[in-house]
Each structure stands twice: as structure tokens, then as C-alpha cells.
C-alpha positions as CSV (number, residue, x, y, z in Angstrom):
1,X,-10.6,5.6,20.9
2,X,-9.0,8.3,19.3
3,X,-7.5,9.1,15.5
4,X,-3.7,8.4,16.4
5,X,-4.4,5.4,18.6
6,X,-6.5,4.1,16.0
7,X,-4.1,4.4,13.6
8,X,-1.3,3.0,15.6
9,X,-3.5,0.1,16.2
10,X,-4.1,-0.1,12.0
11,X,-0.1,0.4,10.9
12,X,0.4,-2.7,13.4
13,X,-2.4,-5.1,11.6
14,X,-0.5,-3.9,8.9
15,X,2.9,-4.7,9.9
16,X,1.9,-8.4,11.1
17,X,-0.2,-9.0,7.5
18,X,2.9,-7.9,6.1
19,X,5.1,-9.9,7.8
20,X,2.8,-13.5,8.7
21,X,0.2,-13.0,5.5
22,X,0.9,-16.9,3.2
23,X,-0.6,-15.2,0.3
24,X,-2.5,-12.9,-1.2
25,X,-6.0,-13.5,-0.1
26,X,-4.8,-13.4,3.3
27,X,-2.6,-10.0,2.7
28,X,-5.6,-8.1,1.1
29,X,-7.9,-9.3,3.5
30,X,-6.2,-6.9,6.3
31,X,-5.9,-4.5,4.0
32,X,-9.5,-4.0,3.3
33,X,-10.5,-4.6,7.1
34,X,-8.1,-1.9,7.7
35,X,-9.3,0.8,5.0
36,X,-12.8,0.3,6.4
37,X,-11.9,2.9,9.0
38,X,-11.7,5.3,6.5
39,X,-14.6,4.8,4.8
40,X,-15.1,3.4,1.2
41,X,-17.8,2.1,-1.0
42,X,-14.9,0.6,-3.8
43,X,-11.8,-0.4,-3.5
44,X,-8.9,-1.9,-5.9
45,X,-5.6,-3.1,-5.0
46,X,-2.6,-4.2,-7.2
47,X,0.3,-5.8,-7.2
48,X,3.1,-5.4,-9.5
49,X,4.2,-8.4,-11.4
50,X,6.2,-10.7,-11.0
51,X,2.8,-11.7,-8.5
52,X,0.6,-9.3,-10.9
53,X,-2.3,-9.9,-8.4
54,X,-5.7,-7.7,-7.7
55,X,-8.4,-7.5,-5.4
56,X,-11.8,-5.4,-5.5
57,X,-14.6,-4.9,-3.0
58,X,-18.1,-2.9,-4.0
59,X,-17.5,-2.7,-7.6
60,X,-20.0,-4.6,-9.8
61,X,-19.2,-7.1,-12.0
62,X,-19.5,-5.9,-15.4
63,X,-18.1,-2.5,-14.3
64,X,-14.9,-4.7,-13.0
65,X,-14.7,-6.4,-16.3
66,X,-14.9,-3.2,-18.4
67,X,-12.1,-1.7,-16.0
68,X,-10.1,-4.9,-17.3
69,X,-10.6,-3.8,-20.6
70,X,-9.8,-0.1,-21.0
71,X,-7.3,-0.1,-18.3
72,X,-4.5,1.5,-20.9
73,X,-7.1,4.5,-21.5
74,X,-8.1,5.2,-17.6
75,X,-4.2,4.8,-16.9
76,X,-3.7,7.4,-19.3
77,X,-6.3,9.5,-17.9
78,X,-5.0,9.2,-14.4
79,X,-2.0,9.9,-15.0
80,X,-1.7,13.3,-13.3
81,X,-3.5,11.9,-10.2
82,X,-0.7,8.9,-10.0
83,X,2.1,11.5,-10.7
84,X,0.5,13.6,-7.3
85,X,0.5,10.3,-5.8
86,X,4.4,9.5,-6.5
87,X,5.1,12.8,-4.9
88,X,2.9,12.7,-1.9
89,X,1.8,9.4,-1.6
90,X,-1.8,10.0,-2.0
91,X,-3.7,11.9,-4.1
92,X,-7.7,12.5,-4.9
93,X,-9.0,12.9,-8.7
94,X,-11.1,15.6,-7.4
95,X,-8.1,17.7,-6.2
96,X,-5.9,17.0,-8.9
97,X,-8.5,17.1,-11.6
98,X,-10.9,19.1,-10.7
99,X,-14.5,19.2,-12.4
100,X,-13.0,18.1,-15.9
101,X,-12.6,14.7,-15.0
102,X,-16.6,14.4,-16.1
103,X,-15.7,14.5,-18.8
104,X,-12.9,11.3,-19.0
105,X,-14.0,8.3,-19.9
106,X,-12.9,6.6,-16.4
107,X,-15.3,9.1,-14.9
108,X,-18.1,7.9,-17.3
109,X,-17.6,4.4,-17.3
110,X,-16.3,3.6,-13.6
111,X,-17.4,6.9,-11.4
112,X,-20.8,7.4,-12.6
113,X,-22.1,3.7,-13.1
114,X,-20.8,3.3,-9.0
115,X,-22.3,6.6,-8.1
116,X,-18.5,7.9,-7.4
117,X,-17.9,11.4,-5.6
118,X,-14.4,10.7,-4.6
119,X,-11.5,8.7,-5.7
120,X,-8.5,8.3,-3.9
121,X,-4.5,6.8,-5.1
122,X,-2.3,5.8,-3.2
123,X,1.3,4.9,-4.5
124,X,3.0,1.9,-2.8
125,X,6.9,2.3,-3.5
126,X,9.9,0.8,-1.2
127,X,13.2,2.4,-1.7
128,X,11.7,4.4,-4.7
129,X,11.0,1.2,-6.4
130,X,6.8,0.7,-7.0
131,X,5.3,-2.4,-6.0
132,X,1.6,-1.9,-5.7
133,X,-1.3,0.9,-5.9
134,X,-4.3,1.4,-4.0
135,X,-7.8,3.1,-4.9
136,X,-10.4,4.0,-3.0
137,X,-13.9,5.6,-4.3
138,X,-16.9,7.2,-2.3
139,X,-20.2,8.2,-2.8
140,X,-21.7,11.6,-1.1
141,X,-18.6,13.0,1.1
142,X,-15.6,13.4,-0.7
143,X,-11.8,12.1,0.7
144,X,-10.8,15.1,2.9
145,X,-7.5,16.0,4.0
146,X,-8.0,13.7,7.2
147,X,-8.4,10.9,5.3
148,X,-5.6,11.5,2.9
149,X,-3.2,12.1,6.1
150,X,-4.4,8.9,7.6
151,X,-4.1,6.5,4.7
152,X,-0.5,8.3,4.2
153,X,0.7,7.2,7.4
154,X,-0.1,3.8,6.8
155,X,1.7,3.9,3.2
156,X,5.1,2.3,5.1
157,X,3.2,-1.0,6.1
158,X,1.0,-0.7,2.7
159,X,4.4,-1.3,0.8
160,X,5.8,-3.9,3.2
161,X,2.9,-5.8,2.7
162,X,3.0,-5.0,-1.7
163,X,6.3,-5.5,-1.7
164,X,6.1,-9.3,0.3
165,X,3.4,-10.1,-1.9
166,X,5.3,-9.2,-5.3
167,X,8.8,-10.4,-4.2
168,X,7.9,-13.6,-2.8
169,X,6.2,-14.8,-5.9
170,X,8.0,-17.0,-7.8
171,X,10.1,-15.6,-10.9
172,X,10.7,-16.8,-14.6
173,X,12.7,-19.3,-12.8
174,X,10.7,-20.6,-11.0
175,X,12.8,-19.9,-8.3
176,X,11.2,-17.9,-5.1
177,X,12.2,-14.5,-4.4
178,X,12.9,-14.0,-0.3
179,X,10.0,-12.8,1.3
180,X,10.2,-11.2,5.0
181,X,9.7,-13.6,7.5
182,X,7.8,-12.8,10.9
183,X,10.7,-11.6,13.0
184,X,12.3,-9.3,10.4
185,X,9.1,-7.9,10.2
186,X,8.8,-7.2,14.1
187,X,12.3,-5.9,13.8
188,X,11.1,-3.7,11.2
189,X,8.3,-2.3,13.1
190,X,10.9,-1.3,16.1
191,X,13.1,0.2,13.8
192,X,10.4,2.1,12.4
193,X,9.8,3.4,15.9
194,X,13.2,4.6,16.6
195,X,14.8,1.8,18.7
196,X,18.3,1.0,18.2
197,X,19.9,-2.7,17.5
198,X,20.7,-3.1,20.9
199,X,17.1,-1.7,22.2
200,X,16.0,-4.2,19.5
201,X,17.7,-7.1,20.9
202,X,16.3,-6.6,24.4
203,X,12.8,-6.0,23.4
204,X,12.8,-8.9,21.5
205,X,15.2,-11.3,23.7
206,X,17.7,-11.8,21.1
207,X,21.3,-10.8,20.9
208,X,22.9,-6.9,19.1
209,X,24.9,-9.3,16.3
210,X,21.3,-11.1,15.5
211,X,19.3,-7.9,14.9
212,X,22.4,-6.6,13.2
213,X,22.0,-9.2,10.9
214,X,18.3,-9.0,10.8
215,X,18.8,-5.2,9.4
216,X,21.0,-6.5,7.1
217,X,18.7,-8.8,5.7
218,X,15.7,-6.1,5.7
219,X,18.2,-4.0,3.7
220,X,18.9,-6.4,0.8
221,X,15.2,-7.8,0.5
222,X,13.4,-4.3,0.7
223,X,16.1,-2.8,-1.9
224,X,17.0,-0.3,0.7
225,X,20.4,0.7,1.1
226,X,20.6,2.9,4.3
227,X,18.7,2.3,8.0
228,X,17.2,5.9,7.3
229,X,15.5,4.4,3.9
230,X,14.3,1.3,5.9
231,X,12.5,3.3,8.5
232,X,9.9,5.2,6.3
233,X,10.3,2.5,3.6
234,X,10.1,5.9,1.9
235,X,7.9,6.7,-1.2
236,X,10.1,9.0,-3.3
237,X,9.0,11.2,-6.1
């Protein structure tokens, strides 16, 4: 199977945890099935607040809870690395940083203890608005420039997925904020591809006026205010 069709096949697992994932658990669970193909031996990923969730695989338990407690000072840190991210989407420590991140203390406390060569960001943003990161850290081989193209691709779907997660949690309120529902997020997929409303509707067996309105709907919940912004679900600078 080759690189593209594989990562066809990953953006659509994406697409339908975004769209059919209940909660969390479920959401993340794809996620880290997904990243798999790249290769990782950690991984973290957040969710904005108001949902404020996180997920880990590989990391050890006291190295998770010292994470928890010097977040502020590794945020700091990474900052440059987040900034690349913002602009690109993904970033590496190693590229942006170079050999003096030995000597930061996220190097000492959460590379080293894990055996880390590599670390990899990715910044999950829908219409220029963050919902979510992603990290990734690997021992021997470091992330190349494949692997920062593929998880790149799949930073559209990534978002969709963050942006479900955080959105549909409840608020201060207590009242629920709309989350995507399973159609909207099949729309969203052809749309992605480059089909039109009415190409929509036939694909689907629906009618022009419904997808019309489905697109509407995908505007307002995604904070997206042109079909051009909807497509990429575009990470901004």
C-alpha cells in the first residue's frame, strides 16, 4: 500500500472520529491508532478548555506527573518550536532548536528520562482559532521531513476532531456548545475534496438546499466564514 493511499485511508478515520467520536476517549483513541503509522514511542494530546482534556501513550508515570507540574517552564521553553508550528503546522525541537535544547530543562526532565531523539508539534487551529496540540517523541531516528509532511496533511481532520471535542463540551452554563454531527462531517469531507453542493447532494442522496444548509451550519460551528476557509480548516500563522 503506498504513502498517499495510506494517508487517504488515515485523514478518512480521521474525518469519521471527528464526526461519530461520543467523547474523548473514543476521539483520541483514533488518533493514536492513526499516528502509529508514523511512528512514536510518546505521545500527548490536548484540548483546549472549555473540555481542557489530555491523553498520553509511552510516557512513564512520574515523568507525566512532573510534566503536570512544570508545564509553565517547558511552555516557555517551547515556545519557538510552537511559534514554527503556528506557521507551518508542524514543527521538530531538533530543527528549530537545534543542539541547545540539552541544555532546557524540558530536555532534562522529559527527553532524556524517555530516551528522546526527536520531538515533534503540531498546532491544531480552525479558522485561525487554536483548539488543540499534538506531540510526538522518538528515540533513535529523528522526525524527517516525510513525517512532518504526512502528519501535516492530516492537521485538517486533527482540528475537526479538537475542535468537536472542545466545542461540544459543556460551557459555564452548563449549556452544550453544537458539536458536528455525522453528516456535516461527511459533507465536510466532500467539500474538502472539491465537490460542489450539488455534487454533494447526489453523492450523498440528499437535495442542493439541504447541503446548502449543511455548509451553512459547518460555517457557524467551525468559526469559519468563507467555503475556502472550510476546505483546509486552515491553520494560519
Amino acid at each position: 500500500m503506498s504513502d498517499a493511499l495510506r494517508d487517504d485511508d488515515a485523514s478518512r478515520v480521521l474525518l469519521e472520529a471527528a464526526a461519530t467520536a461520543s467523547d474523548f476517549t473514543a476521539w483520541q483513541g483514533a488518533v493514536f491508532e492513526v499516528l502509529e503509522t508514523v511512528g512514536y514511542d510518546v505521545a500527548f494530546v490536548k484540548i483546549l478548555p472549555p473540555a481542557g482534556a489530555f491523553a498520553s501513550r509511552g510516557f512513564e508515570a512520574a515523568v507525566l506527573a512532573r510534566t503536570r507540574a512544570r508545564w509553565s517552564v517547558y511552555e516557555r521553553e517551547l515556545m519557538p518550536v510552537t511559534r514554527a508550528a503556528q506557521r507551518d503546522g508542524v514543527a521538530t525541537d531538533d530543527e528549530v532548536l537545534g543542539p541547545a535544547r540539552r541544555r532546557l530543562a524540558y530536555h532534562r526532565d522529559l527527553v532524556e528520562p524517555q530516551r528522546g531523539t526527536s520531538s515533534l508539534y503540531a498546532h491544531l487551529a480552525v479558522g485561525g482559532r487554536e483548539v488543540g496540540g499534538l506531540l510526538l517523541g522518538r528515540s533513535g531516528s529523528a522526525f524527517n521531513a516525510t513525517d512532518l509532511a504526512r502528519v501535516r496533511r492530516w492537521i485538517a481532520p486533527l482540528s475537526l476532531g479538537a475542535a468537536a471535542m472542545a466545542w461540544g463540551a459543556p460551557s459555564n452554563d452548563g449549556r452544550a456548545t453544537p458539536a458536528v454531527t455525522a453528516r456535516e462531517g461527511e459533507v465536510l469531507r466532500l467539500v474538502q475534496l472539491g465537490y460542489t453542493n450539488p455534487e454533494i447532494a447526489r453523492s450523498l442522496g440528499s437535495s442542493p438546499n439541504t447541503v446548502r444548509n449543511q455548509v451553512s451550519s459547518l460555517l457557524r460551528k467551525l468559526g469559519a466564514t468563507t467555503r475556502a476557509e472550510l476546505v483546509g480548516l486552515t491553520v494560519r500563522p
